[in-house]
KELOFI-166245 format. One record per residue: residue number from 1; residue in one letter; z, x, y of N, C-alpha, C in turn. Coordinates in steps of 0.001 Angstrom, whole numbers, plus 500000, padded with zeros to 6 digits. Each point is the difference from the previous one (the first is absolute). Example, Ala and Ser with C-alpha at 12.3 -4.5 7.8 and 13.67 -1.06 7.14 Angstrom:
residues 2
+------+-------+--------+--------+--------+--------+--------+--------+--------+--------+--------+
: paro : lumti :    n.z :    n.x :    n.y :   ca.z :   ca.x :   ca.y :    c.z :    c.x :    c.y :
+------+-------+--------+--------+--------+--------+--------+--------+--------+--------+--------+
:    1 :     A : 507800 : 513190 : 494310 : 500000 : 499110 : 501190 : 500000 : 500900 : 501200 :
:    2 :     S : 499280 : 499650 : 501050 : 500060 : 500820 : 501190 : 500730 : 499230 : 501090 :
+------+-------+--------+--------+--------+--------+--------+--------+--------+--------+--------+
***
This chain:
residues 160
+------+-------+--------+--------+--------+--------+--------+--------+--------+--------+--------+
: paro : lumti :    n.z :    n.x :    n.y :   ca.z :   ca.x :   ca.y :    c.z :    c.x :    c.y :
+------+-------+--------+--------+--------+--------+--------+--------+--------+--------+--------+
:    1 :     X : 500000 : 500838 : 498811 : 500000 : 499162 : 501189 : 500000 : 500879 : 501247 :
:    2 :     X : 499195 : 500013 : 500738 : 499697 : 500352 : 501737 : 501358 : 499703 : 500805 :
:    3 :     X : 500288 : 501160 : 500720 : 501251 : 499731 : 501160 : 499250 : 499612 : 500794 :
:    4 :     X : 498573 : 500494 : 500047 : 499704 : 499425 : 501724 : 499495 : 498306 : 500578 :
:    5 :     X : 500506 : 499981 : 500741 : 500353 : 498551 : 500670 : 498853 : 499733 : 500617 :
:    6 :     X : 499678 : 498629 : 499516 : 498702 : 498868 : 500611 : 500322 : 499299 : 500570 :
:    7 :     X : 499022 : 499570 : 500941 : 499838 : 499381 : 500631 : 498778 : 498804 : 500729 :
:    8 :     X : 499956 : 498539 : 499364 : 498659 : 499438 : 499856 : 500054 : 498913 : 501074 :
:    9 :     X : 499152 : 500212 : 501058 : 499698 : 499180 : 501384 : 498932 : 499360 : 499280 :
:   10 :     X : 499906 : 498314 : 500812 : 499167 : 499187 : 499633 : 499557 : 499829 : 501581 :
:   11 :     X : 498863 : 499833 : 500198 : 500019 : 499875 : 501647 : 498561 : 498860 : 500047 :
:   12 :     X : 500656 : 499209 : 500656 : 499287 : 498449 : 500296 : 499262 : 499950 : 501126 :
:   13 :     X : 500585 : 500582 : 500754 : 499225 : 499677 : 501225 : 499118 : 500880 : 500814 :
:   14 :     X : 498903 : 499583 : 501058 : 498962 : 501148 : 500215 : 500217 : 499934 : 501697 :
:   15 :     X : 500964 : 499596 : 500699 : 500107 : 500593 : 501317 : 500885 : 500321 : 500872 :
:   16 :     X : 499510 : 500778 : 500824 : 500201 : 501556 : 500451 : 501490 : 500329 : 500444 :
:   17 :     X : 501158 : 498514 : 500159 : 501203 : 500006 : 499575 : 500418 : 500467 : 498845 :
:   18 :     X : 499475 : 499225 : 498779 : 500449 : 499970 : 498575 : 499282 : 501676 : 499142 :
:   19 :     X : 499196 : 499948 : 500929 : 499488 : 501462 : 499087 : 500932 : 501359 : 499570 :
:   20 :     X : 500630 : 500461 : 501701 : 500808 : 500701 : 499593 : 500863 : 499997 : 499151 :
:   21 :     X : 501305 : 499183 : 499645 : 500926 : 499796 : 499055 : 499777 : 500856 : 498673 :
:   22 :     X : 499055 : 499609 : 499040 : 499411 : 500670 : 499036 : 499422 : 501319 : 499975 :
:   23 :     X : 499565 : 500377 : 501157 : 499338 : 501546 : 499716 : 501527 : 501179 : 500967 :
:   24 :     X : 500708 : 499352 : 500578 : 500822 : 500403 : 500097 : 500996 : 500529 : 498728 :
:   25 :     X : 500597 : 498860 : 500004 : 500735 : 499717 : 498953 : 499650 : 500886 : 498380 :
:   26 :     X : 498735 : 499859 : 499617 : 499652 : 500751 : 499304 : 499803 : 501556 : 499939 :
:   27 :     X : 499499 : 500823 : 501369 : 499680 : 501165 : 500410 : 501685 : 500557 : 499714 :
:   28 :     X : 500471 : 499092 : 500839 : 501666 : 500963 : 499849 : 500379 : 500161 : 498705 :
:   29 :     X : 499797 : 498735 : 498967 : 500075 : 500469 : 498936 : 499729 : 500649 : 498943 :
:   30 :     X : 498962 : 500119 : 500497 : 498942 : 501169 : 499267 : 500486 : 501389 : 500346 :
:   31 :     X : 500741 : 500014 : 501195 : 500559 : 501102 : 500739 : 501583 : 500397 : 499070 :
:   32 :     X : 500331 : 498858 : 499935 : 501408 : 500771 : 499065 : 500058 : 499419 : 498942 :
:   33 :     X : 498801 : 500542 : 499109 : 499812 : 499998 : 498963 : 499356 : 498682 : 498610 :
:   34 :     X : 500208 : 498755 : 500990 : 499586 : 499308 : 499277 : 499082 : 499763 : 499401 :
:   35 :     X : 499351 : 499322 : 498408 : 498925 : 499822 : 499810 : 499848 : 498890 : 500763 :
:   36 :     X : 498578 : 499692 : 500987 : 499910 : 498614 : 500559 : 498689 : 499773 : 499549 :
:   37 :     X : 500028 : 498448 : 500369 : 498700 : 499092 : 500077 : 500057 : 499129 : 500608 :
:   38 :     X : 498993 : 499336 : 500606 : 499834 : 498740 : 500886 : 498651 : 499098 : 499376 :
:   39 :     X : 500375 : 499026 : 499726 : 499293 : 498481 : 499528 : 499306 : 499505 : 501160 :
:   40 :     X : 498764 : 500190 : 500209 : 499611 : 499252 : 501094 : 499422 : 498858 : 499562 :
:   41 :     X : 500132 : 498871 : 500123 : 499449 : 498866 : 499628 : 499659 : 498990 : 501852 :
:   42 :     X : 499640 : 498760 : 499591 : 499443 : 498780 : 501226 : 499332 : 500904 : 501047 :
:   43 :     X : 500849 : 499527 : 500581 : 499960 : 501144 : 501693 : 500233 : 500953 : 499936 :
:   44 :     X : 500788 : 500596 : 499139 : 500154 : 501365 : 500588 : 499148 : 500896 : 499358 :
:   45 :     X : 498740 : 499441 : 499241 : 498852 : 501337 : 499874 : 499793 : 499866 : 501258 :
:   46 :     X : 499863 : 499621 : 501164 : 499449 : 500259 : 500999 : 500427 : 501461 : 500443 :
:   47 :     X : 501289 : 500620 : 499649 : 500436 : 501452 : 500061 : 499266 : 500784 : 499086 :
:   48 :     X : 499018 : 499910 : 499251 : 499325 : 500891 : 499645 : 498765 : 500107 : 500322 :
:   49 :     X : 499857 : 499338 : 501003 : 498398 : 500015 : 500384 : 499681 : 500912 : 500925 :
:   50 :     X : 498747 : 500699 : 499777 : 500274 : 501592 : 500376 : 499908 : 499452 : 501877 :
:   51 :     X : 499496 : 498468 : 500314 : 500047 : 500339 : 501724 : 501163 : 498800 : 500272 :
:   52 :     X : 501368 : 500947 : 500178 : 501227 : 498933 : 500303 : 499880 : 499154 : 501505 :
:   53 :     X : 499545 : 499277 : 500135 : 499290 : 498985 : 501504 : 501323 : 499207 : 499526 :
:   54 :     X : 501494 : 500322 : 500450 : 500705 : 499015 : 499199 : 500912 : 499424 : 501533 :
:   55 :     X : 500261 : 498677 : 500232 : 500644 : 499807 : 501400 : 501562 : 499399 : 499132 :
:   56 :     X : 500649 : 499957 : 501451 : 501525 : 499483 : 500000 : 499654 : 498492 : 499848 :
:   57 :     X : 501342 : 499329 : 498719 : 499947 : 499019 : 499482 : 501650 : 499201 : 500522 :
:   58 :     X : 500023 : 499547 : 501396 : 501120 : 499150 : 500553 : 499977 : 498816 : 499759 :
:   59 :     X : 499059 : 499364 : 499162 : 500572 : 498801 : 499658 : 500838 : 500079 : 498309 :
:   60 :     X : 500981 : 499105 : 499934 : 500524 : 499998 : 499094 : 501575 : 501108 : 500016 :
:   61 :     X : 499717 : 500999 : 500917 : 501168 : 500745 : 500382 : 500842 : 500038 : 501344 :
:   62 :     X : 500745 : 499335 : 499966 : 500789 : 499535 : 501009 : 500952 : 500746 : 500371 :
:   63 :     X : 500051 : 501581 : 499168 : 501172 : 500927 : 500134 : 499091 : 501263 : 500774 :
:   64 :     X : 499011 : 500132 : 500360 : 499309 : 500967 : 500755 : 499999 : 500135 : 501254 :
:   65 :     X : 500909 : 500946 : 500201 : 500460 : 499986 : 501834 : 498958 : 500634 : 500938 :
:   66 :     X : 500098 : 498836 : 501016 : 498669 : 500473 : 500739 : 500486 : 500229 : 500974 :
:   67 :     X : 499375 : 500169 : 501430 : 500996 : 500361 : 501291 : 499349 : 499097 : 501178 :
:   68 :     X : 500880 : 499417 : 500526 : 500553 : 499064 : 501134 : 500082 : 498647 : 499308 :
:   69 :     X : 500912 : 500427 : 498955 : 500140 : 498393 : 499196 : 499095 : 499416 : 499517 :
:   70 :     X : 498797 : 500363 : 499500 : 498790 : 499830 : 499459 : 500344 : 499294 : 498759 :
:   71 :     X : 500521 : 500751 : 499499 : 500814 : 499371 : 498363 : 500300 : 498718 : 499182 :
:   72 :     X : 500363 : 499490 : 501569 : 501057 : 498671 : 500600 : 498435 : 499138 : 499786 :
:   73 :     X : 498677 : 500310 : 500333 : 498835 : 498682 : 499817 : 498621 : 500769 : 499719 :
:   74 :     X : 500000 : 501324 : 499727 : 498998 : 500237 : 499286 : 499284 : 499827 : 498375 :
:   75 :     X : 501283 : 500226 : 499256 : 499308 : 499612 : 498891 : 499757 : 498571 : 499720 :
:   76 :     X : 500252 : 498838 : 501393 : 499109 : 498758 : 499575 : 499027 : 500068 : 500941 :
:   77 :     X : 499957 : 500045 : 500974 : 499038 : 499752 : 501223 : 499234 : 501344 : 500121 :
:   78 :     X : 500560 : 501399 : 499562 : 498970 : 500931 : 500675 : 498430 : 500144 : 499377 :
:   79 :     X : 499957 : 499767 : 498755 : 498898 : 499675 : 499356 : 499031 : 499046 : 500328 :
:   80 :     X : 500282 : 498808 : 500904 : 499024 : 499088 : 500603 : 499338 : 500835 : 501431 :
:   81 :     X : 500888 : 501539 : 500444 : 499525 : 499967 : 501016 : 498549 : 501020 : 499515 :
:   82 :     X : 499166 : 499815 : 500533 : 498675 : 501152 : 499464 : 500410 : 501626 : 500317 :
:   83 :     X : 500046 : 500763 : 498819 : 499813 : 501318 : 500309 : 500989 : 500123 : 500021 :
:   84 :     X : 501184 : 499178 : 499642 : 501744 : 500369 : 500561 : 500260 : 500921 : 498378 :
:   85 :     X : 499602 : 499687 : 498572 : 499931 : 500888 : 498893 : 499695 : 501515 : 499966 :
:   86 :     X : 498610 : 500040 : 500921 : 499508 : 501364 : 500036 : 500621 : 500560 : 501553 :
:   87 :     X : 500788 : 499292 : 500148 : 500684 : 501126 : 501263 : 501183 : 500404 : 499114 :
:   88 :     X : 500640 : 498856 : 499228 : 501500 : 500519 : 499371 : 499319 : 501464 : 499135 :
:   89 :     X : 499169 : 499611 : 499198 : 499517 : 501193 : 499402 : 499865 : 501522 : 500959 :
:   90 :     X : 499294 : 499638 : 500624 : 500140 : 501285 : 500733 : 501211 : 500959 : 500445 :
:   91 :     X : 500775 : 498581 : 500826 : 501433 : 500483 : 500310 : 500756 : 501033 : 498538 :
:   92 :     X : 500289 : 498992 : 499264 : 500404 : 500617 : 498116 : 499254 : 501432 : 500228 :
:   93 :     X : 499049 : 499768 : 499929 : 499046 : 501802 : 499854 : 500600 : 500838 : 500717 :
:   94 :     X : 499882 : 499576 : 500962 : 500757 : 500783 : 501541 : 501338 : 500391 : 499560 :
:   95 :     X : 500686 : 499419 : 499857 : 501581 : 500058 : 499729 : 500187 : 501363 : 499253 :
:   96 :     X : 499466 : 499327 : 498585 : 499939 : 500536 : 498832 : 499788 : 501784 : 500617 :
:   97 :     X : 498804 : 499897 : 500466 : 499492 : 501550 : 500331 : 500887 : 500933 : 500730 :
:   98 :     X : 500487 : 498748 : 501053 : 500915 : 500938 : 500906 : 501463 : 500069 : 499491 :
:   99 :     X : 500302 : 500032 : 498719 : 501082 : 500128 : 499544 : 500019 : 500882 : 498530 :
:  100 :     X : 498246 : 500263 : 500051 : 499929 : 501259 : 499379 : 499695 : 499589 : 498428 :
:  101 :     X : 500179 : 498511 : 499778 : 499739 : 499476 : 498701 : 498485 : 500290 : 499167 :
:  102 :     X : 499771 : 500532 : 499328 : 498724 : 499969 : 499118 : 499118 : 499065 : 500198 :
:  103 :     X : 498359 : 499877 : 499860 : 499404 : 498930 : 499528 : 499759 : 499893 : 499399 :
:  104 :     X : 499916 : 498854 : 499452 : 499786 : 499628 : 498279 : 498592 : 500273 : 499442 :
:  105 :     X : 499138 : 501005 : 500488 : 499157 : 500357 : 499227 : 500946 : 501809 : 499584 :
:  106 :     X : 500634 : 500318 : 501039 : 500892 : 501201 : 499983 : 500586 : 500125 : 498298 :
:  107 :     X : 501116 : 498199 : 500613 : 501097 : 500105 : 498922 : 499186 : 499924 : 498208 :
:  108 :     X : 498659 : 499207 : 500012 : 499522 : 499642 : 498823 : 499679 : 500905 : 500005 :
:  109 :     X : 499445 : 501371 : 500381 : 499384 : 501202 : 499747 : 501300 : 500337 : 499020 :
:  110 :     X : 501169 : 500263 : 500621 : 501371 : 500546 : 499915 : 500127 : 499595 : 498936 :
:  111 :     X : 499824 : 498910 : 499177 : 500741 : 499109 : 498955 : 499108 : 500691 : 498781 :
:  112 :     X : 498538 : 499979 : 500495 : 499488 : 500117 : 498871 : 499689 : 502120 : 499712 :
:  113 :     X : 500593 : 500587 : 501064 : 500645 : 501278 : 499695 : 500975 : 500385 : 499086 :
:  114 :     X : 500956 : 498958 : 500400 : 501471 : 500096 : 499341 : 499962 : 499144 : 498414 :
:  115 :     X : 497994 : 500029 : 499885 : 500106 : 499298 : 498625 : 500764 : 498988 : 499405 :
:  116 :     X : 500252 : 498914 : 501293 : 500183 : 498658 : 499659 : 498880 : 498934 : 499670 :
:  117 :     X : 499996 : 499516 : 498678 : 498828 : 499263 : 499454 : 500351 : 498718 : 500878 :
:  118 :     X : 498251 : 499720 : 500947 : 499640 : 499165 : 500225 : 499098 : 498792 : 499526 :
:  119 :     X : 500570 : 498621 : 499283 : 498909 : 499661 : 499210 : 499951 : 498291 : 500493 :
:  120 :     X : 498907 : 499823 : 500157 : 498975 : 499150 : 500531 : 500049 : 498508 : 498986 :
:  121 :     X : 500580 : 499104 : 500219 : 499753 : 498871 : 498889 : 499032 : 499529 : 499654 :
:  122 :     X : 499587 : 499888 : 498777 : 499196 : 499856 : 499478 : 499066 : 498469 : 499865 :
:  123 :     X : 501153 : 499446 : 500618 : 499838 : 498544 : 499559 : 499362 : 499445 : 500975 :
:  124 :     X : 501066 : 500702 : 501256 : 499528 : 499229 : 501406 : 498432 : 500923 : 500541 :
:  125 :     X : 500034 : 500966 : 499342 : 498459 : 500450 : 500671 : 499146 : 499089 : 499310 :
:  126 :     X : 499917 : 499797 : 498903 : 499226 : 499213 : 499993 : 499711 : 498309 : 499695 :
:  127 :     X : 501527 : 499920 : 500545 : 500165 : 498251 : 500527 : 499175 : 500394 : 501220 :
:  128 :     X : 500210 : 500482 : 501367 : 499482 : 500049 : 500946 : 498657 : 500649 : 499889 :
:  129 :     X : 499603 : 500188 : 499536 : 498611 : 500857 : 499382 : 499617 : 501358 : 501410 :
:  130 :     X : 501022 : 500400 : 499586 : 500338 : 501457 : 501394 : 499149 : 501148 : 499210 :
:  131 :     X : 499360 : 500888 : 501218 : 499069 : 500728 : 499541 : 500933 : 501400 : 500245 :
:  132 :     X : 499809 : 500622 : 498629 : 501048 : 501237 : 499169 : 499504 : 501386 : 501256 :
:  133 :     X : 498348 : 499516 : 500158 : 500025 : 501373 : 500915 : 500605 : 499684 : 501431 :
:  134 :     X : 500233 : 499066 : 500402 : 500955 : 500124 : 501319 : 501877 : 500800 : 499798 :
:  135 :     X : 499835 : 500177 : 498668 : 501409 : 500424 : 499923 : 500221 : 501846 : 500257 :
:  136 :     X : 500921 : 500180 : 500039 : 500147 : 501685 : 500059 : 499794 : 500460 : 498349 :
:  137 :     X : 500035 : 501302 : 500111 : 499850 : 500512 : 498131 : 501149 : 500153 : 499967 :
:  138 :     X : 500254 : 500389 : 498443 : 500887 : 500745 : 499718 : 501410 : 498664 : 499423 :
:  139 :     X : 499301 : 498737 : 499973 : 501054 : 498855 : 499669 : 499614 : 499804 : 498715 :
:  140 :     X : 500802 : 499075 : 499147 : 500071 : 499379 : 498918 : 499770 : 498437 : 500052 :
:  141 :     X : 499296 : 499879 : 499345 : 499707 : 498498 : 499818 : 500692 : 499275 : 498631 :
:  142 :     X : 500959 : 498726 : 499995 : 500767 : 500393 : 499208 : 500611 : 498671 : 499938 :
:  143 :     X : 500054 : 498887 : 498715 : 500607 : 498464 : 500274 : 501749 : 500279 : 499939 :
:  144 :     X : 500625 : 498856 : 500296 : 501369 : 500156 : 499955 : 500786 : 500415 : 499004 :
:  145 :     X : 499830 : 500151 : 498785 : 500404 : 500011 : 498449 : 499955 : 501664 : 500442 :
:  146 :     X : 498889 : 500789 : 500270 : 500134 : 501295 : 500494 : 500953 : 500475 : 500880 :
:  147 :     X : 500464 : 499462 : 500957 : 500972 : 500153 : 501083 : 501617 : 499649 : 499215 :
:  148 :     X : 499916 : 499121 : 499606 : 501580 : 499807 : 499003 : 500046 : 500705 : 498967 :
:  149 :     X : 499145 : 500995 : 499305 : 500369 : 501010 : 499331 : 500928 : 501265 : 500742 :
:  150 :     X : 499342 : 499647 : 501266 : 500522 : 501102 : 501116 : 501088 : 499752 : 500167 :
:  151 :     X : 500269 : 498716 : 500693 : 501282 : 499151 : 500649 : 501122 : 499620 : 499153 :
:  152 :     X : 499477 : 499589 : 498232 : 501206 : 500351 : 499484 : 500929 : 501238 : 499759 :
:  153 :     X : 499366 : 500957 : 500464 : 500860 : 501198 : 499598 : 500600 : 500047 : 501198 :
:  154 :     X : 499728 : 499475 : 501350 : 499897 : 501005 : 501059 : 501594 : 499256 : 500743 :
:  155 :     X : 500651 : 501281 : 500359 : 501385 : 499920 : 500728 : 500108 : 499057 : 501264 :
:  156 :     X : 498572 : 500064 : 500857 : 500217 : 498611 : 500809 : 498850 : 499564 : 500092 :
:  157 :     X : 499668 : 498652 : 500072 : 498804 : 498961 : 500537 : 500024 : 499479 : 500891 :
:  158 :     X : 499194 : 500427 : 501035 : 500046 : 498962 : 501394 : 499021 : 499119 : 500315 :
:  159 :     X : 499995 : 498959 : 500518 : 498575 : 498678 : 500102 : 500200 : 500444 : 501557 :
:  160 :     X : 498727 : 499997 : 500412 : 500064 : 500571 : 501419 : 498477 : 498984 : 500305 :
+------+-------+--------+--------+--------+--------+--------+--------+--------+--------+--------+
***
């Protein structure tokens, strides 16, 4: 039996909020030592697509602090206003940069350095009939029964 400690991310979602979590999360662990992997299934193959065009997703999250009380009526109303999505996006970018954070073509470089298997569901590519060459190389294509071989062994599972 293996001492070394796994770790199996499932990651659902494909924007540019939700992306980080997982390639974070994973890189560090790849960093102290873990075996990792990440399940990309629905939305979140959209993180493997080699051109990440991915914007900020404020509806549905009501815990994303914005500034001058934005918080308080954006994630219902800011979305009706035009272009109010691709400004939050930008802002996020902005932030992000000036605080020195990676971009997630950076961190997925990083992940798949630190030889964390990235694998692509199998099911949903081709429920959605998504074309394989828009994806980056170097992934696994792979149904769920493959991923719980992983996940049963593995010391933690996160649904992200």
């Amino acid at each position: 039996m293996s001492d070394e400690k796994k770790l199996a991310i499932i990651a659902t979602k494909g924007s540019l909020d939700w992306a980080y979590p997982p390639f974070i999360l994973a890189s560090t662990a790849a960093a102290l030592g873990y075996d990792t992997e990440i399940f990309f299934t629905f939305y979140g193959l959209q993180l493997l697509k080699k051109n990440l065009d991915l914007e900020v997703t404020p509806l549905g999250n009501p815990g994303m602090p914005m500034p001058m009380g934005m918080d308080k009526w954006f994630p219902v109303l800011g979305l009706a206003l035009p272009g109010m999505q691709g400004m939050m996006t930008g802002m996020m970018k902005k932030k992000m940069a000036s605080k020195g954070v990676a971009d997630l073509t950076e961190l997925r470089e990083l992940c798949q350095e630190a030889e964390v298997k990235l694998i692509a569901c199998q099911m949903t590519v081709d429920l959605f009939e998504m074309n394989t060459s828009e994806f980056i190389d170097g992934i696994e294509y792979a149904g769920a029964a493959r991923f719980f071989e992983f996940a049963g062994t593995s010391d933690i599972c996160l649904y992200i």
